[in-house]
N, C-alpha and C positions, 0 to 999 in steps of 0.2 A: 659296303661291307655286307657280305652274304651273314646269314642265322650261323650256319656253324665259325665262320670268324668271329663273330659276336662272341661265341659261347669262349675260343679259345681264350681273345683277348681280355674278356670283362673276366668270365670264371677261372679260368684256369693262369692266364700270367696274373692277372690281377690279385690271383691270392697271393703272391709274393714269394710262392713254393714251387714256383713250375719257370723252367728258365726256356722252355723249347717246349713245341705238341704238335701234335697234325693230328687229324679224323681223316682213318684210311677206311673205305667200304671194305668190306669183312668178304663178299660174297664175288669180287673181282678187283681189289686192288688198288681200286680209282681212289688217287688221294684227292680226297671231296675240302680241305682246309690245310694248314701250316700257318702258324707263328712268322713273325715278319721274316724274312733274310732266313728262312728254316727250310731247306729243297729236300725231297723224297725222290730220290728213282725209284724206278720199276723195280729195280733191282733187290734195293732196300724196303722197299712194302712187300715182296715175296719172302723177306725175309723174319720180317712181323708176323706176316701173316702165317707161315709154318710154325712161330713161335707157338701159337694156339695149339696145334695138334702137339706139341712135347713140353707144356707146359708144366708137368714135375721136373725134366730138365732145366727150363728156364729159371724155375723157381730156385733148385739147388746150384746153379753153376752161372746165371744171369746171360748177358744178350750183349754182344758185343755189336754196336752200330755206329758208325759216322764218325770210326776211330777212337772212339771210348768205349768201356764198358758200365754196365746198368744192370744192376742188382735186381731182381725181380722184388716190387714187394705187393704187386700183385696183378695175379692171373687168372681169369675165370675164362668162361664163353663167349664174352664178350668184349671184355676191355684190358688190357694190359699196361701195368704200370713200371718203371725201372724208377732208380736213382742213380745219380751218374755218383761211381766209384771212384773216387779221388787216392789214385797211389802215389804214398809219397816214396822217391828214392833216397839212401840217405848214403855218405860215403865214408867209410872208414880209414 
C-alpha cells in the first residue's frame, strides 16, 4: 500500500465519515489513489477537476457523480469535498 492509500484508508475511511475518496492530480488527471472497489474514469476526473474552475456553481447547486449527487461543503484551490444527498421518495 502506497503513502497516498495510506492516508485514504487510515485518515479518511478510518474516521468513520468518509464512505468513498480518491487523490486525483489536480494538474493532469492521473488518479494517483481510490478507496477499495472505488473506480474513477477519465471521464469522471475531468469532471472533478472542471469542478474547480465553477466552484460557486458547485457550492450552490453540488456535483452530480457515479450516479448520485454531492452537496458541496467544500471547495477551495485545492481540494473538494461533497456529501452524498440522500433523496427520499415518498408516495401519496
Amino acid at each position: 500500500m502506497n503513502e497516498l492509500q495510506s492516508l485514504i484508508q487510515e485518515c479518511l475511511l478510518g474516521s468513520g465519515h468518509v464512505e468513498s475518496a480518491a487523490i486525483i492530480q489536480k494538474k493532469n488527471g492521473l488518479v494517483r489513489a481510490t478507496s477499495a472497489g472505488y473506480e474513477v474514469t477519465a471521464e469522471q476526473s475531468s469532471t472533478l477537476l472542471n469542478a474547480f474552475s465553477n466552484a460557486p456553481l458547485v457550492r450552490e447547486v453540488g456535483l452530480s457523480f457515479n450516479g448520485a449527487t454531492y452537496k458541496c461543503v467544500r471547495c477551495d484551490k485545492d481540494a473538494l469535498y461533497g456529501k452524498k444527498v440522500r433523496i427520499l421518495h415518498y408516495e401519496v
